[in-house]
C-alpha positions in Angstrom: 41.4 -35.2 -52.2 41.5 -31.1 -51.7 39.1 -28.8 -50.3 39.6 -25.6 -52.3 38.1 -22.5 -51.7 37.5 -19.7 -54.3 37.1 -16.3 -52.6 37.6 -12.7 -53.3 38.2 -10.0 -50.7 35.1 -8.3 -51.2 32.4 -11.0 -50.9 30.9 -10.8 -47.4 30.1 -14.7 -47.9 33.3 -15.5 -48.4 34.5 -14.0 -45.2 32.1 -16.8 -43.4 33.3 -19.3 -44.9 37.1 -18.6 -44.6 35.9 -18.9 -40.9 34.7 -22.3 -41.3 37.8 -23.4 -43.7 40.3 -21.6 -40.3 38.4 -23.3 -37.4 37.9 -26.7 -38.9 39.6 -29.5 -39.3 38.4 -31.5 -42.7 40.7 -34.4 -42.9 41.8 -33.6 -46.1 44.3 -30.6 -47.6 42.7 -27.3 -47.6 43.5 -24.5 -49.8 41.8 -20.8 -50.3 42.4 -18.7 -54.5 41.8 -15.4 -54.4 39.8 -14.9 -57.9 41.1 -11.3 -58.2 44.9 -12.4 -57.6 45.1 -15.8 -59.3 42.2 -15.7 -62.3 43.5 -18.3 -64.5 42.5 -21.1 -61.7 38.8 -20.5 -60.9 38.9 -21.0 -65.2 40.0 -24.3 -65.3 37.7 -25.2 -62.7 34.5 -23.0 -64.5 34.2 -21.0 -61.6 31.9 -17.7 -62.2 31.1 -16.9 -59.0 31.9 -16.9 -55.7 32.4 -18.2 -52.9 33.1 -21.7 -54.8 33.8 -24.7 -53.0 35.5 -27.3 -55.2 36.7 -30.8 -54.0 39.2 -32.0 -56.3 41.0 -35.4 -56.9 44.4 -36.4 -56.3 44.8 -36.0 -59.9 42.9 -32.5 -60.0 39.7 -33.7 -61.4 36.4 -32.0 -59.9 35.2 -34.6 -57.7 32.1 -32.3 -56.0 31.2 -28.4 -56.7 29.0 -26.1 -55.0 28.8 -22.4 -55.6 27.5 -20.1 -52.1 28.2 -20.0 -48.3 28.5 -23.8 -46.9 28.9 -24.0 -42.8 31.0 -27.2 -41.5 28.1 -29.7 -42.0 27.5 -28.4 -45.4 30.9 -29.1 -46.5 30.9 -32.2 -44.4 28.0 -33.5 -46.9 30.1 -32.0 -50.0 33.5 -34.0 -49.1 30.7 -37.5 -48.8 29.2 -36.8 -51.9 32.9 -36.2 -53.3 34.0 -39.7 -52.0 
């Protein structure tokens, strides 16, 4: 699995949860995509807003999805619901 995190330097949310992504330690691969920089990605994934949280597969399929700020224990309950 991969925690990926869709974010764009303006969105105040985002910022927060950057914080959470830097300080903790998920257990699985974590990566951020900066919308504005790289927009083909949040596409294939149907992101239209942000921040976005995706949890994808191995093989890149969408395993879990939630769109909005997520502390620690939020994205604690998104990687369970993912596995």
């Amino acid at each position: 699995m991969e925690l990926v995190l869709f974010t764009s330097p303006s969105c105040q949310p985002c910022k927060i949860v950057k914080q959470t992504f830097a300080n903790n330690d998920f257990g699985v691969p974590t990566r951020e995509v900066n919308v504005e920089e790289e927009p083909q990605e949040p596409m294939m994934y149907n992101v239209r807003s942000v921040p976005t949280i995706v949890v994808l597969s191995s093989d890149g399929d969408v395993l879990a999805q939630h769109t909005g700020a997520l502390g620690k224990a939020g994205i604690d309950d998104l990687l369970r619901r993912a596995a």
